[in-house]
C-alpha positions as CSV (number, residue, x, y, z in Angstrom):
1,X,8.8,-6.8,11.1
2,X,10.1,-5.7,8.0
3,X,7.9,-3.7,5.3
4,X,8.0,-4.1,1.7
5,X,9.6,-1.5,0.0
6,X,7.8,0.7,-2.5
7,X,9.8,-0.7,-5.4
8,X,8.9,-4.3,-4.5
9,X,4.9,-3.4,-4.5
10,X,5.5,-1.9,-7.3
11,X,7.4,-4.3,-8.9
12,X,4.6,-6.8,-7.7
13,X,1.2,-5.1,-8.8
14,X,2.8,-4.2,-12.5
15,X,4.0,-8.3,-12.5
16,X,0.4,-9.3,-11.9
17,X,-1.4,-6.7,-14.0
18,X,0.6,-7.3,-17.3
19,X,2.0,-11.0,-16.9
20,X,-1.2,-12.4,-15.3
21,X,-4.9,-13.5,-15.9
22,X,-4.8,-15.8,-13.0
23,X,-6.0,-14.7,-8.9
24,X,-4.0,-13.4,-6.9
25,X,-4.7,-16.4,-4.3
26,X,-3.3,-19.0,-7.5
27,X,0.4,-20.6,-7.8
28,X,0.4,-20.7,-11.7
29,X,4.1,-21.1,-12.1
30,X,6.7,-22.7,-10.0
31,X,7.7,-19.8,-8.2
32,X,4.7,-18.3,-7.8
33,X,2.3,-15.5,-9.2
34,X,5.4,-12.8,-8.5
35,X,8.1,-15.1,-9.9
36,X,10.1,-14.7,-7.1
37,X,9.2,-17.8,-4.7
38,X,6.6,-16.1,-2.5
39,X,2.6,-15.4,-2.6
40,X,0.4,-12.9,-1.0
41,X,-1.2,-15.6,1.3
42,X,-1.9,-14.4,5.2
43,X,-3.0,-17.2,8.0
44,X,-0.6,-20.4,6.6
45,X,-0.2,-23.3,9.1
46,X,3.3,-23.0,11.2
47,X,3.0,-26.5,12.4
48,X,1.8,-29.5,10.9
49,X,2.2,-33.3,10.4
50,X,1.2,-36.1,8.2
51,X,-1.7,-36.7,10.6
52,X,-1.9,-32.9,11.6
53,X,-2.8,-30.3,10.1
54,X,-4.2,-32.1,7.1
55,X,-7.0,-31.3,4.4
56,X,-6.2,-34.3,2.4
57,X,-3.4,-36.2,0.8
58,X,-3.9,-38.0,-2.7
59,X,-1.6,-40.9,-3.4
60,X,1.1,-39.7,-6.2
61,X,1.7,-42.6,-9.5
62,X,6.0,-42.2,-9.1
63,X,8.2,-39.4,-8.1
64,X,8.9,-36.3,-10.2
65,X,10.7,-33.2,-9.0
66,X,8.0,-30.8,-10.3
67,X,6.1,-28.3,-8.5
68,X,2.4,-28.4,-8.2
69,X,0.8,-25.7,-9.8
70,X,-2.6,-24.6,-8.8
71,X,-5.4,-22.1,-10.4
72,X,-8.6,-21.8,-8.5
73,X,-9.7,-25.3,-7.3
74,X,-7.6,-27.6,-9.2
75,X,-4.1,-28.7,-8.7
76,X,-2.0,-29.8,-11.7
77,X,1.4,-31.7,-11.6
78,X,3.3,-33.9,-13.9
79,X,4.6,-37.3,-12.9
80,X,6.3,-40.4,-13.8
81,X,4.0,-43.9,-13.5
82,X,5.8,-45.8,-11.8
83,X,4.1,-49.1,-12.9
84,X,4.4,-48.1,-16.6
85,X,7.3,-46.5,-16.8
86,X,5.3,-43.8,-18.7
87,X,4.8,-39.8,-18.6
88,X,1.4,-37.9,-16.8
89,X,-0.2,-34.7,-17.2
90,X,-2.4,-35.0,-13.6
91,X,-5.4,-32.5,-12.7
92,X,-6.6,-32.6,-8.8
93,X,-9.4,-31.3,-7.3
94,X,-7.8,-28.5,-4.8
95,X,-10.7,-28.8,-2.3
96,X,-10.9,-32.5,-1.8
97,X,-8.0,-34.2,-3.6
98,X,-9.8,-36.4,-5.5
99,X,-8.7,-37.1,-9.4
100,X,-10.6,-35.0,-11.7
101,X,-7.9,-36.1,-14.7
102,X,-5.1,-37.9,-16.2
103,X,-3.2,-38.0,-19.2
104,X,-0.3,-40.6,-20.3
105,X,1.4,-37.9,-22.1
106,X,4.4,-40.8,-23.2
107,X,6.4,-44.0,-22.5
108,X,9.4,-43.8,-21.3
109,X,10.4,-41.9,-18.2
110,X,14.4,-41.5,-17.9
111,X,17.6,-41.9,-19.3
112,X,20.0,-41.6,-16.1
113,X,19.9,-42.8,-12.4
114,X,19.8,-39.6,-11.1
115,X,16.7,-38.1,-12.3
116,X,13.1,-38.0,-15.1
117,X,11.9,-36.4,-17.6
118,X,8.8,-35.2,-15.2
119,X,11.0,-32.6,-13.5
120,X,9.6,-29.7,-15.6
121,X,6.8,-27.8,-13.7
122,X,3.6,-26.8,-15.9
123,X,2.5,-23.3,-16.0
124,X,-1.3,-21.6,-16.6
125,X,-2.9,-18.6,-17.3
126,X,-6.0,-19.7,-15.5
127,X,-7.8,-21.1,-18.9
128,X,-5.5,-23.4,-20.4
129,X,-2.8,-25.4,-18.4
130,X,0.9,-26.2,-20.5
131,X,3.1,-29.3,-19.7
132,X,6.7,-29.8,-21.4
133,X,8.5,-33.1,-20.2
134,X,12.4,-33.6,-20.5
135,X,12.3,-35.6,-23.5
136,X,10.7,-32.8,-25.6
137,X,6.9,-33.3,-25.8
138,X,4.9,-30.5,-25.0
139,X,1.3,-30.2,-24.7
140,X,-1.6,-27.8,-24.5
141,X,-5.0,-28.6,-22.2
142,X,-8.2,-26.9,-21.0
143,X,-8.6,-26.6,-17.4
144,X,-10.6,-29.7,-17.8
145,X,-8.2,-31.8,-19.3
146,X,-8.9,-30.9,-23.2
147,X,-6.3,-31.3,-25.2
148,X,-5.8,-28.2,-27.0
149,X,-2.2,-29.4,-28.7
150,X,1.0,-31.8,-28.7
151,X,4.2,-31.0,-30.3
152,X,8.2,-32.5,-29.5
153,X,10.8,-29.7,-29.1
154,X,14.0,-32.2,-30.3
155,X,11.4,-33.6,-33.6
156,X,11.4,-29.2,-33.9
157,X,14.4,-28.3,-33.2
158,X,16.8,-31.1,-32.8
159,X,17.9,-33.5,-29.9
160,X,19.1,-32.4,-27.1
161,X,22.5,-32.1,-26.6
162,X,23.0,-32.5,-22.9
163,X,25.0,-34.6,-20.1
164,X,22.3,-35.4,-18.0
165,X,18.7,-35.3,-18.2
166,X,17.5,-32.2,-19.6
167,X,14.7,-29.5,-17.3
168,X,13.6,-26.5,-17.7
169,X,10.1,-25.3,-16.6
170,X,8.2,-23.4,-19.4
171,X,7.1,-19.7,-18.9
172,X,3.7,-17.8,-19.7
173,X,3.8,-14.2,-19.7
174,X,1.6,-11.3,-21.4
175,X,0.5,-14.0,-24.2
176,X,3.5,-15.7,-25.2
177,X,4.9,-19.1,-23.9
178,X,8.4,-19.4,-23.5
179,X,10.9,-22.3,-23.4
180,X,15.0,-21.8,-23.1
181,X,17.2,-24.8,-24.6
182,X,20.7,-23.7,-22.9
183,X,22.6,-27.0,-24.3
184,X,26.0,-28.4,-25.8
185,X,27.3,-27.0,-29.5
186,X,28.5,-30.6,-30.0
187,X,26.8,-34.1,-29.7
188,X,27.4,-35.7,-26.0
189,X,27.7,-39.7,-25.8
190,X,25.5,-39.6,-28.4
191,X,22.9,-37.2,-27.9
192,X,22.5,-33.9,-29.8
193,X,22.2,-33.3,-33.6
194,X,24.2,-34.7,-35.7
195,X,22.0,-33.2,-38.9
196,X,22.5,-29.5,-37.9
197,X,24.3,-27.3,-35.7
198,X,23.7,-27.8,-31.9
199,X,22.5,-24.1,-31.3
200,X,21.2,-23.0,-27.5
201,X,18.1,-20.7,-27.7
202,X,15.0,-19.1,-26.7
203,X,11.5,-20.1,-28.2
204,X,8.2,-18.2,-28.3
205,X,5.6,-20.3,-28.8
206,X,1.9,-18.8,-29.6
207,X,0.0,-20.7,-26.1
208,X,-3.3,-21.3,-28.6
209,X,-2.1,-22.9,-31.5
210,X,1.4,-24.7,-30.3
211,X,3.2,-22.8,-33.5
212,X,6.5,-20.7,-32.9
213,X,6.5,-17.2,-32.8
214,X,10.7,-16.6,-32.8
215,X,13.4,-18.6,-32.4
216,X,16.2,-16.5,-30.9
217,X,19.9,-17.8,-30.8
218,X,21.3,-16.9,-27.5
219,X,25.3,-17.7,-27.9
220,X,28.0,-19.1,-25.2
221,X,31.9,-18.3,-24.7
222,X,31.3,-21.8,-21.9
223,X,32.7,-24.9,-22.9
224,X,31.6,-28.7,-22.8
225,X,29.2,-29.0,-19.8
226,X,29.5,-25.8,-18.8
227,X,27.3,-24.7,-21.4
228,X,24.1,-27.0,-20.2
229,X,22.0,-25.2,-18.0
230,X,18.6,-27.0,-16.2
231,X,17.8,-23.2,-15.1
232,X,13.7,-21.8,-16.2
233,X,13.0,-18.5,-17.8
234,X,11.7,-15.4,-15.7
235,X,10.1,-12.0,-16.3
236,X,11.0,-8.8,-14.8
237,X,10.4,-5.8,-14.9
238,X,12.5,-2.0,-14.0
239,X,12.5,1.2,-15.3
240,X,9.5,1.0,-17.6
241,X,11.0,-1.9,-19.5
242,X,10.1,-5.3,-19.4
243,X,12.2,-8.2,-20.1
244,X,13.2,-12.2,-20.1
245,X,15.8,-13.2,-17.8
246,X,18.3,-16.3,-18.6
247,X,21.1,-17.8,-17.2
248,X,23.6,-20.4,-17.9
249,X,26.5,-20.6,-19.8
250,X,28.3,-18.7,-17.9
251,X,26.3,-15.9,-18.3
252,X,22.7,-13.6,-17.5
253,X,21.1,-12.4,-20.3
254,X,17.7,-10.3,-20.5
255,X,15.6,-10.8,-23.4
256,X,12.7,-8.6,-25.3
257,X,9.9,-10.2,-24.4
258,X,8.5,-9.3,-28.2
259,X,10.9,-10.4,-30.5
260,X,13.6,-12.3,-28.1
261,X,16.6,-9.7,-29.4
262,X,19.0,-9.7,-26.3
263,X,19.2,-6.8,-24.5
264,X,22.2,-6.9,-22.1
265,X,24.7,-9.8,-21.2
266,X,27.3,-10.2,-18.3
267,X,29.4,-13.1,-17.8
268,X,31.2,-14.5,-16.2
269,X,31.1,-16.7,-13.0
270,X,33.8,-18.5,-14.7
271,X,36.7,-16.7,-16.0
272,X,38.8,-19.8,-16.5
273,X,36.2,-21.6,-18.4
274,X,35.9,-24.5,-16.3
275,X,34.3,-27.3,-18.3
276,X,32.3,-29.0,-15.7
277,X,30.3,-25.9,-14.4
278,X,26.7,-26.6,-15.4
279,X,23.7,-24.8,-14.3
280,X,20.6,-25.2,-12.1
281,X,19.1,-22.0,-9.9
282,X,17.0,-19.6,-12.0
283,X,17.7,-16.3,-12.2
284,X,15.7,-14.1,-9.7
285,X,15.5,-10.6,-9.4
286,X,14.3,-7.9,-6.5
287,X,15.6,-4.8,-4.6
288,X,16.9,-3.3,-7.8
289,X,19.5,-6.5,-9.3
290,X,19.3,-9.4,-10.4
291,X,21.1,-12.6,-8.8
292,X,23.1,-14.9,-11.3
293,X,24.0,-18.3,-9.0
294,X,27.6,-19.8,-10.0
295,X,27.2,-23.6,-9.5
296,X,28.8,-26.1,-7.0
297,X,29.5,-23.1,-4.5
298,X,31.0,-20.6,-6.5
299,X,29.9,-17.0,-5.8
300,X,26.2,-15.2,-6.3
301,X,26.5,-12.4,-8.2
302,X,24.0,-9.4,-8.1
303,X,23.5,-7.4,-11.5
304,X,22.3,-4.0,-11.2
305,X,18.7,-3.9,-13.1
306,X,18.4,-1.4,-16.1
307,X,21.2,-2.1,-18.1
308,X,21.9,-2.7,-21.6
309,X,24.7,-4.0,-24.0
310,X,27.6,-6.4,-23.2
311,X,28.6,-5.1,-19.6
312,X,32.3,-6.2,-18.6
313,X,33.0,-8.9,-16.0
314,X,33.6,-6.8,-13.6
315,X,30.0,-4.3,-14.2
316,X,28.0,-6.6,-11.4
317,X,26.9,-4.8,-8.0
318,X,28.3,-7.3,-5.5
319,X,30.0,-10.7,-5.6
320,X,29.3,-13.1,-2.7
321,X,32.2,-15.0,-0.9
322,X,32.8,-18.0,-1.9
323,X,31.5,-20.9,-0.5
324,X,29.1,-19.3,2.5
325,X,26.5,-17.3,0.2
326,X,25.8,-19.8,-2.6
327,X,23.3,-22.0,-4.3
328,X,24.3,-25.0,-6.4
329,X,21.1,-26.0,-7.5
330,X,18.1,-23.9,-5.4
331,X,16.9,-21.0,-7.1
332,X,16.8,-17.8,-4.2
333,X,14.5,-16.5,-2.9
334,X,13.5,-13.1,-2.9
335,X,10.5,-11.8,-0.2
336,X,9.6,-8.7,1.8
337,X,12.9,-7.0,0.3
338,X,15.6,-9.5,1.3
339,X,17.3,-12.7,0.0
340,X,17.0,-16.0,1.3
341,X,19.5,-18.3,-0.4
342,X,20.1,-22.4,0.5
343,X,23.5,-23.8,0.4
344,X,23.3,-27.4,0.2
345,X,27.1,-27.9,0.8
346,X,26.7,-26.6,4.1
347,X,22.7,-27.0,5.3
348,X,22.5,-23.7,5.6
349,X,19.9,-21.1,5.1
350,X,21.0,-17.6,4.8
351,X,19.8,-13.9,4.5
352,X,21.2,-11.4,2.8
353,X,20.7,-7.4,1.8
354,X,20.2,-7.3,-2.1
355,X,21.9,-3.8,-2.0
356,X,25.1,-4.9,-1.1
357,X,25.0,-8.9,-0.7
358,X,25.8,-8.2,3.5
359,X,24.7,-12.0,5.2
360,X,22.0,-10.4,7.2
361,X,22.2,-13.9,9.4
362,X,22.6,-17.3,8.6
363,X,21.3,-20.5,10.2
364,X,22.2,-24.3,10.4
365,X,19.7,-26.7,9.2
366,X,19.7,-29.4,11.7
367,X,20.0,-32.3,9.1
368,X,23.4,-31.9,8.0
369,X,23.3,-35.2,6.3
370,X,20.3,-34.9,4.1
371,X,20.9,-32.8,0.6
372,X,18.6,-29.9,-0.1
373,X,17.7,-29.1,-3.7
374,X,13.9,-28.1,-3.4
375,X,14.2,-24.1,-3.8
376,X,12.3,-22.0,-1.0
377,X,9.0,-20.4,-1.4
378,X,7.4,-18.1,1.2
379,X,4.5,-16.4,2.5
380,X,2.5,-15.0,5.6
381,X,5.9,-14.3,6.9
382,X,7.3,-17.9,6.6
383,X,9.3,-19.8,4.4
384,X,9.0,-23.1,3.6
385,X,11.2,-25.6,1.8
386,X,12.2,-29.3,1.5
387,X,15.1,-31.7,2.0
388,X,16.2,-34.7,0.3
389,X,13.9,-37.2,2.7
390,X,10.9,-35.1,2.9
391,X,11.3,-32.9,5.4
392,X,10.0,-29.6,5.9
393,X,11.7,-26.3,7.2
394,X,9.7,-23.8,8.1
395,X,11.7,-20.4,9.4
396,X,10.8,-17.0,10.5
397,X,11.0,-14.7,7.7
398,X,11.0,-11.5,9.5
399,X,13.2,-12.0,12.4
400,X,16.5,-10.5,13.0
401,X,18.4,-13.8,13.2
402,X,18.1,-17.3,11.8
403,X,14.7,-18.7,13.7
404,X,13.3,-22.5,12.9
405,X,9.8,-22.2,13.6
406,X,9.1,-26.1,12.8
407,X,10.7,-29.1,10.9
408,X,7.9,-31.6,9.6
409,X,8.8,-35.5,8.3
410,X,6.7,-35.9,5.1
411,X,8.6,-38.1,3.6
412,X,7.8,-41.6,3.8
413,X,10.5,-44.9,2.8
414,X,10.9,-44.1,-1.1
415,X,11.8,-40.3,-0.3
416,X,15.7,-40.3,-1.5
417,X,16.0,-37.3,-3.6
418,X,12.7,-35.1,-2.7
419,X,13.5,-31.7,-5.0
420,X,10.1,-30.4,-5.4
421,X,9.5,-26.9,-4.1
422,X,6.3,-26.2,-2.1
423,X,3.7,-24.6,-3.8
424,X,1.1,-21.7,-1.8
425,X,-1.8,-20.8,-2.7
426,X,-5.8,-20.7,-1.7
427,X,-4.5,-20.4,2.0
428,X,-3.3,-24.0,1.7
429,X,0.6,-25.6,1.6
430,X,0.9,-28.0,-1.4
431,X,3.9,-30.6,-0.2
432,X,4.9,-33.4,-3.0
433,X,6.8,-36.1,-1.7
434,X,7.5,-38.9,-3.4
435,X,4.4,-41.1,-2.9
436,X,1.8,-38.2,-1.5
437,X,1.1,-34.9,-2.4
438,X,-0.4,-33.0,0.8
439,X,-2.6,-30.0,1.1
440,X,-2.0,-28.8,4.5
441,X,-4.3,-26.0,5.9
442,X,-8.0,-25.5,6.2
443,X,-10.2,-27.7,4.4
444,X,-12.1,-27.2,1.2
């Protein structure tokens, strides 16, 4: 078995004593209370089904690609309605399932064939729960389904100027809510500001009141679609200084936390400006860099933590092979010292040494046909992650090759395009398909 290193506990106890409020048993944020895709959690179920293994399912309104967050005994998600093609803020009870509330947040659920505006994960800091929704609208609750405050980020700051439908997941950390618009500088097929200049950014919003702290301008050499980017904010934290990470458009950037003033840039994963290069993993940081994903199997690249200024091109710590250690649209995961990264391409699941990028091993998922966009989460030396039809991997963490521990069919006739990542917390597995959400594990 491997053992954390001292840097990773370290890393881990300041991340929950300064970003936190929340136990150390909740999933407040979609990846987790260490921001990296993995919990503290010991005794997790290996195997289960949908009739084993079960503490309850609760029938879910329409699909959404979000990930269930959860703080103490309730669950909260967002969803589409199905019926009335309208927008939900949910609250579950995490011991029994049942509906404590509900919120129709807004009509209208998508734009495109391909996804809604209920991908966005809420966030918590275990008294007030925040929901953002691709069209814009943003809102404030009380654990118990108070509304606190409602705003729209394109009424604020102008439409969104992106391709597809835009996501991004909003962050809470040390006080401050965060959102990241990474968008177009023009107008696309008709959507963007025309009033204004189309301007990506990062927004501090005061988590009380809804009103914005800073706006800060965060500038793009990418062109076309290569500047949109679907990708969430994350905080990290090395060498005494703590800071925001971004990426997309071509680039990583780490933010001040306090006033949003950039602290150090690198790009690119796309010297020759390629115009159809946008962005989906997250960044995710751990064994002293930070991973930058390049899209639609172009290389990882690993930036060595602690940096500052404009570093050149060429100022990363290792560059992946193309095509074999990639991730077009999962975010990595980082847990007990290593990388696991999912290429969808190729079904594959792979490990690799966040010192010098090395594929520790690599393994085959045995459904070569289904897509995998749900981004890995572990715990209790498993990981666990989704495929396009609902079913679950679950693989051996800590052995010294690829080991599938169990694969689980969740998914039921409407499961086409599963993406949401499974959520761990309360010694319970959280799976959202698209017509069930299932706590698997111990009951109550």
């Amino acid at each position: 078995m491997h053992s954390q290193p001292f840097f990773f506990r370290s890393l881990a106890l300041s991340l929950l004593a300064v970003g936190l409020s929340t136990s150390a048993h909740d999933w407040p944020h979609w990846r987790g209370p260490q921001f990296d895709g993995s919990a503290p959690e010991q005794a997790l179920p290996t195997t289960f089904s949908k009739t084993e293994g079960i503490a309850w399912t609760a029938a879910m309104p329409g699909e959404g690609a979000s990930t269930p967050i959860i703080v103490g005994d309730r669950v909260f998600l967002s969803s589409v309605d199905n019926a009335s093609r309208s927008l939900l803020a949910i609250c579950l009870d995490r011991r029994t399932g049942r509906e404590l509330w509900r919120h129709t947040v807004a009509d209208g659920d998508r734009k495109d064939d391909r996804s809604n505006f209920a991908s966005p994960s809420p966030v918590s800091d275990g008294s007030h729960v925040w929901f953002f929704y691709g069209q814009g609208e943003m809102l404030a609750y009380t654990l118990d389904g108070k509304e606190v405050w409602r705003r729209n980020i394109q009424r604020d700051h102008g439409a969104f100027a992106f391709l597809w439908t835009f996501s991004t997941s909003p962050l809470w950390y040390d006080g401050k809510l965060y959102l990241q618009v990474l968008q177009r500088n023009v107008p696309v097929q008709g959507r963007g500001r025309t009033d204004g200049p189309n301007e990506s950014y990062l927004l501090a919003i005061d988590p009380l009141t809804g009103r914005d702290l800073w706006r800060q301008v965060r500038p793009s050499e990418a062109r076309e679609e290569s500047l949109e980017a679907f990708s969430s904010p994350v905080p990290f934290q090395f060498g005494g200084r703590t800071e925001i990470l971004i990426s997309g458009g071509d680039c990583l950037t780490g933010h001040d936390p306090a006033t949003g003033r950039e602290l150090w840039r690198w790009g690119t994963w796309n010297p020759t400006r390629i115009t159809h290069w946008r962005l989906v993993p997250s960044p995710v940081a751990g064994g002293g860099v930070i991973l930058g994903c390049g899209p639609k199997d172009a290389p990882i690249f690993a930036i060595k933590a602690g940096q500052s200024g404009t570093l050149p091109d060429s100022g990363y710590a290792w560059q992946s092979p193309e095509r074999e250690l990639s991730s077009d649209v999962s975010t990595p995961l980082f847990y007990r010292g290593r990388f696991f990264v999912l290429n969808k391409s190729q079904s594959m699941l792979l490990c690799a040494d966040p010192a010098t990028g090395k594929v520790l091993w690599k393994g085959q998922l045995p459904s070569r046909r289904q897509t995998i966009e749900s981004s890995p989460t572990a715990a209790d030396g498993k990981i666990y992650f989704m495929d396009f039809a609902g079913t679950v991997y679950v693989v051996d963490a800590d052995a010294s090759e690829f080991r599938l521990l169990h694969t689980a069919n969740m998914g039921g006739e409407a499961d086409r395009s599963t993406r949401s990542s499974i959520a761990i917390a309360q010694g319970q597995l959280f799976i959202r398909t698209t017509g069930t959400l299932y706590a698997v594990g111990p009951r109550g």
